[in-house]
N, C-alpha and C positions, 0 to 999 in steps of 0.2 A: 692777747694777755692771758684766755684760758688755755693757749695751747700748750706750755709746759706742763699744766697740770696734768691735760688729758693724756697728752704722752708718757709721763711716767705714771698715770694710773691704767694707762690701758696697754703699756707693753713694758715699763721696766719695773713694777714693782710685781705682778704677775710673773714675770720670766724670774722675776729673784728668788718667788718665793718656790715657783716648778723646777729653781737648779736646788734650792736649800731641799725641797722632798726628795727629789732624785739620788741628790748626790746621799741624802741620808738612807735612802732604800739601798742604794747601791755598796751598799758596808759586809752588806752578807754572799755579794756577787764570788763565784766562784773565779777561780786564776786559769788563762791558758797560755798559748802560745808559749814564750821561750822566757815569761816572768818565773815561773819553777825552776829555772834552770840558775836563770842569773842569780835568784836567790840562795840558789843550795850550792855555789861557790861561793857567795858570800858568808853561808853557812859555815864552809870548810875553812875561810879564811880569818873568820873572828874566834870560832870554838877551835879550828886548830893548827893555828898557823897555817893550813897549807895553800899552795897556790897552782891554779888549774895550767901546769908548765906545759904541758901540750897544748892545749886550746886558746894561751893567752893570747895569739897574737890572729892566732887563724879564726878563730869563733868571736871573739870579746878584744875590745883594746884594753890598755891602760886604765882610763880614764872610767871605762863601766865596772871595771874586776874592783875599783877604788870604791867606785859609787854604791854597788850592792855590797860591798865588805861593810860599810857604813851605814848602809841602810837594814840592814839583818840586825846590825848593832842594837840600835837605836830603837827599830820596831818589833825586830824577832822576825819569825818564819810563817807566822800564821795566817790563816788568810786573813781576817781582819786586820793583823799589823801592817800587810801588804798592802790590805785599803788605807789605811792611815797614814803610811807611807807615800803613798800614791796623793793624797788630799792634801799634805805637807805641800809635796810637790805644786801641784796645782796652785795652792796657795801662793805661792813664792813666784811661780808664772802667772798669776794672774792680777797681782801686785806689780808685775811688773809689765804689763801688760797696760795696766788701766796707767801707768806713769808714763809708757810710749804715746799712746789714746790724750793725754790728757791737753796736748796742745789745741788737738778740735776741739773741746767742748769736755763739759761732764755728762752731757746727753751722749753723748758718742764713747767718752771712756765707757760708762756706766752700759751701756748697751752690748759691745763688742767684748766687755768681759763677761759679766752675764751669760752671752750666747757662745762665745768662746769655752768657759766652763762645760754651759749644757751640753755642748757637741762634744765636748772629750770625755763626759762621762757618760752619755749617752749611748757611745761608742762601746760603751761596756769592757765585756772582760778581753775583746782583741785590740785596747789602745790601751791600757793602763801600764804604767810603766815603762814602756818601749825604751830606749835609746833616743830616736826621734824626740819623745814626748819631753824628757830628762835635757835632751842637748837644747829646750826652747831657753833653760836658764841660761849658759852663756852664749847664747845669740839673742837674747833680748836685753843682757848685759856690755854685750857688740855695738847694738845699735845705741843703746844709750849712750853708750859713751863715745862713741862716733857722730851723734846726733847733740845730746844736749848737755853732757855735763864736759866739765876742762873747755869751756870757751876760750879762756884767755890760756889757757895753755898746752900749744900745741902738740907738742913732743910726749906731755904725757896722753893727749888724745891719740895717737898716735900707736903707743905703747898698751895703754889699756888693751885698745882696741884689737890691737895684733893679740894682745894674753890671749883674749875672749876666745877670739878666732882658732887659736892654735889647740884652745882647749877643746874647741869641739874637735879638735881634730884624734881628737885619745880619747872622744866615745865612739865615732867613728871616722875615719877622715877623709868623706866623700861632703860630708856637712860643712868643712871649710870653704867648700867653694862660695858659699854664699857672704864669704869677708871679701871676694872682689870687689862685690856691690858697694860695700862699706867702705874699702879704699879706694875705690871710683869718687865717691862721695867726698871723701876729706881731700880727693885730689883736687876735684873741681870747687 
């Protein structure tokens, strides 16, 4: 009877409050990797129309050139925007994270998002924003809709599913593979 309590007073409200310090230390984290770049095409593409014609296909898909044009928008260039940018994101993965989670338990949603956050922000300035990290929204929007939503209606599960899938395929399209799994699943 005491053991929910003790589990979430000895590992999930602890872990919530070490991702809530983290993730707020982490606002001042400097940018590397290839997030300066995606941002200063999205730069070029909101402040002046322009769009990166040599590198679109060979550096960036579609779907990233879309994502940083909007995401420059919305946060600006700065580092900080970049962090809040990035925290959206998370936000939105991890929301939808704890709704995949939520069939075990609220012990296990509540746990696996938590710890999920902490490691991506932990991960610091060589995971934020990636492609990777950007393409967990429509692969967690894949599986849900492959998994639990449109029960009684197949052909839209069907259709979702394939959107989700194809869209990862315009951030990058090596990450479609992982819609086999999903149409394996709706096969059987």
């Amino acid at each position: 009877r005491w053991e929910p309590f003790l589990l979430y007073g000895a590992f999930h409200v602890p872990m919530t409050m070490l991702f809530a310090i983290v993730l707020v230390k982490s606002m001042s984290w400097e940018t590397v990797v290839d997030t300066p770049m995606f941002m200063y095409s999205g730069f070029l593409m909101d402040r002046f129309g322009m769009a990166p014609v040599r590198d679109f296909f060979t550096y960036n898909m579609l779907g990233t050139h879309v994502i940083f044009r909007w995401l420059y928008h919305f946060f600006g260039g700065s580092l900080l925007g970049m962090r809040l940018a990035d925290t959206a994101i998370l936000a939105v993965v991890l929301a939808l994270f704890a709704r995949i989670l939520k069939p075990f338990g609220l012990r296990v949603a509540w746990g696996g998002t938590v710890l999920f956050g902490l490691l991506h922000v932990t991960m610091g300035m060589h995971c934020y924003m990636q492609r990777d990290f950007i393409a967990l929204v429509p692969l967690q929007l894949a599986i849900l809709s492959a998994t639990t939503w449109f029960d009684k209606k197949p052909r839209l599960r069907w259709l979702a599913t394939g959107l989700f899938v194809g869209s990862l395929a315009t951030i990058k399209p090596h990450l479609m593979i992982g819609g086999l799994v999903l149409f394996g699943y709706l096969l059987l």
